[in-house]
C-alpha positions in Angstrom: 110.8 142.1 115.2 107.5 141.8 116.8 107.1 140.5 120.5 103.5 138.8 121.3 103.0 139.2 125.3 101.2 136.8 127.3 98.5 135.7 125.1 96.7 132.0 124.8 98.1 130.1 122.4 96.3 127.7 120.3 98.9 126.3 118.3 97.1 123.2 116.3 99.1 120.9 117.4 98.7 120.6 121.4 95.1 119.7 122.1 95.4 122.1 125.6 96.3 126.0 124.7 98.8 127.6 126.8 100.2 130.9 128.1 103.1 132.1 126.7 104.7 134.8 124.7 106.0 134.9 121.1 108.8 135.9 118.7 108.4 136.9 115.5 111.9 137.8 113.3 112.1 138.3 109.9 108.9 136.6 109.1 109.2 133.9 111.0 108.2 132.5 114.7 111.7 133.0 116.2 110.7 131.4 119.6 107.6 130.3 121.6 108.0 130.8 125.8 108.2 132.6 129.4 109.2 136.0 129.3 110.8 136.2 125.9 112.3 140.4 125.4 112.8 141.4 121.7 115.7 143.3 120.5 115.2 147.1 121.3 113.4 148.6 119.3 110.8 145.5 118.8 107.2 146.0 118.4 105.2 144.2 121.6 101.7 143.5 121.5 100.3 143.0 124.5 97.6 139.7 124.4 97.1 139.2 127.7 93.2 138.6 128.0 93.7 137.3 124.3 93.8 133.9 122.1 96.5 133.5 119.7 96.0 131.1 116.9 97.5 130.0 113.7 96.8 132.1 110.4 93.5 130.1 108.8 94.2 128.1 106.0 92.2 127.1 103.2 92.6 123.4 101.2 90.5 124.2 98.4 88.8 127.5 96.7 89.0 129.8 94.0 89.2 133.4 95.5 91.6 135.3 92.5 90.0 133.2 89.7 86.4 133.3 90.3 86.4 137.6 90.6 84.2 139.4 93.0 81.7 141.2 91.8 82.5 141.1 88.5 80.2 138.7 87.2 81.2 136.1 84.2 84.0 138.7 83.4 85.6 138.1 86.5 85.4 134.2 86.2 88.2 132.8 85.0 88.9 129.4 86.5 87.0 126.7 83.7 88.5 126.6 80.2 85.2 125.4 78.5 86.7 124.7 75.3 88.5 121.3 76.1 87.6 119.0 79.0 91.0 117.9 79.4 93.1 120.9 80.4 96.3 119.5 82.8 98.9 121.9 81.3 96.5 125.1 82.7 98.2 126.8 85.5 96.5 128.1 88.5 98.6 130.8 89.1 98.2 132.7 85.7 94.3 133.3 86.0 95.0 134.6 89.9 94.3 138.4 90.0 96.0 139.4 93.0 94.1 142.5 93.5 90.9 141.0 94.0 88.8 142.4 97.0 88.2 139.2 98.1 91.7 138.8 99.3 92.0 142.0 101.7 88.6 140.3 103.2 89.9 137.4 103.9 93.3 138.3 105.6 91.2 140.3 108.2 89.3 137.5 108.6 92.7 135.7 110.0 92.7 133.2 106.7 96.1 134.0 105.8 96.6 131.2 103.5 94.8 129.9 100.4 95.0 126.5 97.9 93.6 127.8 94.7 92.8 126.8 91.2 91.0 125.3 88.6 87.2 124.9 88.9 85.5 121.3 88.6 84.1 122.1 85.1 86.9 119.9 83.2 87.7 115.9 83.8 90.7 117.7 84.4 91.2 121.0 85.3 94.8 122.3 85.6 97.3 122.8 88.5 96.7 124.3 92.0 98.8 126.7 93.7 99.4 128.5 97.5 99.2 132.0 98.1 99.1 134.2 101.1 96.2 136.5 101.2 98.4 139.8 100.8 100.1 140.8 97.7 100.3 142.9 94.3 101.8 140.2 92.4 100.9 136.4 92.5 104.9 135.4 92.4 105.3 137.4 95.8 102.4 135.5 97.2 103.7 132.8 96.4 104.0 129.6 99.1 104.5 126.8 96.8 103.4 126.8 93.1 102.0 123.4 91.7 100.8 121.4 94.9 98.0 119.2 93.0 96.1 118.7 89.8 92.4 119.0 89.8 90.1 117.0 88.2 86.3 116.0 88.6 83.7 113.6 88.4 80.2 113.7 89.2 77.7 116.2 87.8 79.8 119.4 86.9 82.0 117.3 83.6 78.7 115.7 82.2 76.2 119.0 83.0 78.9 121.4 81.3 80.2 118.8 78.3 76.8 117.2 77.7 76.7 118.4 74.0 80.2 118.1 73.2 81.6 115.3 75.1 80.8 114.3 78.4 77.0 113.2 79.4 77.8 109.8 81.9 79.8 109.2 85.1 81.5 106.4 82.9 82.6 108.6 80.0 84.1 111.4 82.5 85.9 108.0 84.4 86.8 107.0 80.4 88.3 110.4 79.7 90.3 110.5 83.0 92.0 107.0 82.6 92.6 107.3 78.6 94.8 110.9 79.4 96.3 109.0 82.1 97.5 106.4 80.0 98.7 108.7 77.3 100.6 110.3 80.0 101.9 107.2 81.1 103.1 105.9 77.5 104.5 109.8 76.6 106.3 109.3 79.9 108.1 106.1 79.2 108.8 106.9 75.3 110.8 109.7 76.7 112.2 108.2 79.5 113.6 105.3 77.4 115.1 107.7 74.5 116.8 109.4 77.1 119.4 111.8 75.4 118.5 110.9 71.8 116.7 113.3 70.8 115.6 111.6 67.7 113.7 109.1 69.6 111.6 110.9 71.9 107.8 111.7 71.6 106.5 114.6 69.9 106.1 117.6 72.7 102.7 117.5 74.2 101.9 119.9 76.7 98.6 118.2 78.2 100.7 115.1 79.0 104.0 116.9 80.2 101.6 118.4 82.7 100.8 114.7 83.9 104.4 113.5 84.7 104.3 114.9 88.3 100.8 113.4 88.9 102.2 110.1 87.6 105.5 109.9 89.7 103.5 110.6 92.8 105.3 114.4 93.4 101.8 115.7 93.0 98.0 114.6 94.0 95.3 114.6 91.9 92.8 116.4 93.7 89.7 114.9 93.0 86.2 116.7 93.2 83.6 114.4 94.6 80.6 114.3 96.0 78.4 111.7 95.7 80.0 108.2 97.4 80.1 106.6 93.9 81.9 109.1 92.8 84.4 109.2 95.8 85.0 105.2 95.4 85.7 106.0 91.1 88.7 108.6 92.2 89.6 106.1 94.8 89.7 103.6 92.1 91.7 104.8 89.4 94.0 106.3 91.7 94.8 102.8 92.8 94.9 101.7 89.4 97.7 104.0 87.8 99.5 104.1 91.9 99.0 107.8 91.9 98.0 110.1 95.0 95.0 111.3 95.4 93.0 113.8 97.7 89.4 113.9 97.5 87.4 117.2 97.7 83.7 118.2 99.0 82.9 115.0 100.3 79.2 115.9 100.6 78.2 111.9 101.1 81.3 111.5 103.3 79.7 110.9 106.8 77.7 107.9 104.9 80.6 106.2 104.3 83.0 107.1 107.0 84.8 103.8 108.1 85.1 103.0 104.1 86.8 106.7 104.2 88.9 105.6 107.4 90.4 102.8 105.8 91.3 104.9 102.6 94.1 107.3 104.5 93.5 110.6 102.2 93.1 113.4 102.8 89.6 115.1 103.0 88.8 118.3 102.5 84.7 118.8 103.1 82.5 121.3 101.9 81.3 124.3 101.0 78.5 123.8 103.4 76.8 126.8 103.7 74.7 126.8 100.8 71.7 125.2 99.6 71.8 121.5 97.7 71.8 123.1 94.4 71.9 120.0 92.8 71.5 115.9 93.2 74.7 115.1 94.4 74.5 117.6 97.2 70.8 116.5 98.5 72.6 114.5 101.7 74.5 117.4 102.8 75.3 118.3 106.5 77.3 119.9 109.1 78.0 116.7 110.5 80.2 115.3 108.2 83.4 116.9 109.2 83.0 115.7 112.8 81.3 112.3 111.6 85.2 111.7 109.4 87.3 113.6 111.9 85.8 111.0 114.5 86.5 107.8 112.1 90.2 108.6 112.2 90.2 110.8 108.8 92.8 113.8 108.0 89.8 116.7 107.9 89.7 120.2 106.1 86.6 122.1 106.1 86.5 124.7 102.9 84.2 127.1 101.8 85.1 126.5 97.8 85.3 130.6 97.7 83.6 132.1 96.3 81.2 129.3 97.0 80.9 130.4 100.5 82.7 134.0 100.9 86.6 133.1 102.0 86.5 135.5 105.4 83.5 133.1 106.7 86.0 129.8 106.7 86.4 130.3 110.9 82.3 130.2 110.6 81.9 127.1 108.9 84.4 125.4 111.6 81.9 127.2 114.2 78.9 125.5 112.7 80.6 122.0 112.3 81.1 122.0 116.0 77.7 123.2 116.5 77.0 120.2 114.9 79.0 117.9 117.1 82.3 117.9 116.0 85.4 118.4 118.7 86.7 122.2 118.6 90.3 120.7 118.9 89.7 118.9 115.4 87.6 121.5 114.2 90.4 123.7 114.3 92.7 121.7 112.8 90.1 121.1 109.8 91.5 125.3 109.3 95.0 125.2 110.2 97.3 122.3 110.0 95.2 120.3 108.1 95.1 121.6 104.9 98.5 123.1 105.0 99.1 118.9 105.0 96.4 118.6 102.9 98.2 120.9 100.2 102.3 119.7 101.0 102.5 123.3 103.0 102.6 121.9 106.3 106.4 122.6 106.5 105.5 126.4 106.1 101.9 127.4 107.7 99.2 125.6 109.6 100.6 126.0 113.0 102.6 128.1 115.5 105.9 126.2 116.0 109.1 128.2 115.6 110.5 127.9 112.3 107.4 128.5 110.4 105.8 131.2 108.7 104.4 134.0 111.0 101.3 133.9 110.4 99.5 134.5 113.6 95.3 135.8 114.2 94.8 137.1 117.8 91.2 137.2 119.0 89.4 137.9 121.6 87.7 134.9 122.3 87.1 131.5 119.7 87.1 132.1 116.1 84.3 130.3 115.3 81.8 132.2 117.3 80.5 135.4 115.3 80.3 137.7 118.5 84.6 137.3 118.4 86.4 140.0 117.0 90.2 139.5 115.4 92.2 141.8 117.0 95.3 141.8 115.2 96.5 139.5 111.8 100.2 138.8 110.6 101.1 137.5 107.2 105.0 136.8 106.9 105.4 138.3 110.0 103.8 142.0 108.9 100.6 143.6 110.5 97.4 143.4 108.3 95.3 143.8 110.2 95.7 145.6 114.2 94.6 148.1 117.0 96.8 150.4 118.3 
């Protein structure tokens, strides 16, 4: 049992922080109040002076697959064989003892969305991992919250010899699996327990089932607004969920994004437009959507931008004019909605994980330091 003492609590979900203390008990936040006492022997941290904040959570990277500093080796988030890849798994190219992990729980991002990369029209499933752990299955938060898939430049760059050199083939490619989905779906729906009647086992459109019966989003890299209104389209035309990711030309089309109701998740940011799609890029599109009435997550894409410099890039969207109430929940409650974790992480109410970063000051400004992070309720990171 750990006891939190009088810090200032920033719990993503009141606008105004507040003094209190806090109980943490078997790896959960036991209770939130005045002059709470932990059973004897409980660990107290005294945060008087101190901010308290939810653990930092991340709606869309690839920190485990994408290795660091390891080069092409280490990369192992694109199958560049086949462009449609939905039966690839997240969670078995995730190398848990990547060094990029241990630098992003002292950071305070405690909590990561990870998977495929946005080489394939589709990709594979994402998964949700703490930031601590030897093995991915004790990491684990929720295995399977979306399926990637992409449009824009990365499908038709990557597949331009084999497969793939148009916006309207990579849209083709994405509704023709979806319909083969769809028809493998209802053949074996319909044979119900007659064997002899049902499809022939596919893997790739197995993978699809949850996408189609809406228990997963497709989680849809886009850029560019045309691309952005394509995703928007075919999920409306097979009544699937969607959530759309990087959202570089989002601020140009904010009340269009209003009306939508996904959820966004915008960035990496902090880097240079590397390409076309990314030539309208700013730090104002987070507060431009979060304004508008959108659900807002800013990501780095880690490795993109490295995963301990997530607090940064909320820091720089404020600088930028957006509200530092919605700019931290663009790294705490909003992707843990944004990736159906909400119920777990993204906040401090009792009930959920304890998974609590106290600072000295605001995260987002570089001069703060994080005094002490808990994962599941343990100390990663603290000063005695």
């Amino acid at each position: 049992m750990i006891c939190i003492k009088s810090g200032l609590i920033h719990d993503a979900i009141h606008k105004e922080s507040f003094r209190a203390d806090l109980l943490v008990e078997n790896g959960k936040i036991a209770a939130i109040g005045e002059n709470l006492e932990g059973k004897e022997g409980a660990r107290v941290i005294d945060a008087a002076g101190l901010s308290v904040y939810p653990g930092f959570v991340e709606a869309h990277g690839h920190i485990g697959l994408d290795g660091y500093g390891i080069g092409y080796e280490g990369m192992d988030y694109n199958e560049l064989n086949d462009i449609i890849t939905p039966q690839l798994r997240g969670i078995d190219g995730i190398k848990p003892l990547d060094p990029a992990f241990p630098h992003a729980a002292a950071a305070g991002v405690t909590c990561v969305c990870v998977g495929p990369g946005s080489a394939n029209v589709l990709g594979g499933t994402f998964t949700t991992i703490k930031t601590v752990g030897k093995r991915v299955e004790n990491m684990l938060v929720r295995d399977a919250v979306a399926m990637k898939c992409a449009f824009g430049e990365n499908p038709k760059r990557v597949y331009r010899d084999k497969k793939d050199s148009s916006r309207m083939t990579t849209a083709a490619l994405l509704r023709e699996a979806l319909f083969k989905a769809r028809e493998y779906m209802e053949k074996k729906e319909a044979a119900g327990d007659d064997t002899s009647k049902r499809p022939d086992f596919n893997m790739k459109w197995e993978a699809l089932i949850p996408v189609l019966k809406r228990k997963i989003p497709l989680k849809a890299h886009a850029h560019a607004a045309e691309d952005i209104f394509t995703a928007l389209r075919i999920a409306r035309e097979f009544n699937i969920k969607i959530t759309l990711e990087h959202v570089t030309e989002g601020h140009l089309i904010a009340e269009e994004l209003a009306k939508e109701n996904v959820p966004l998740a915008v960035g990496p940011t902090l880097t240079s437009a590397s390409k076309f799609e990314l030539r309208n890029k700013s730090w104002t599109t987070p507060g431009v959507l979060a304004a508008a009435g959108c659900q807002v997550s800013i990501i780095t894409d880690s490795p993109v931008i490295p995963q301990e410099y997530l607090p940064l890039c909320a820091g720089l969207a404020v600088q930028a004019g957006m509200e530092p109430f919605a700019a931290l929940q663009a790294i705490t409650i909003n992707p843990a909605k944004h990736a159906g974790i909400a119920d777990r992480v993204g906040s401090l109410q009792v009930g959920k994980d304890a998974d609590i970063v106290i600072a000295d000051g605001c995260p987002f400004e570089i001069s703060t330091e994080v005094k002490y992070v808990l994962i599941n309720g343990e100390i990663v990171r603290g000063q005695e």
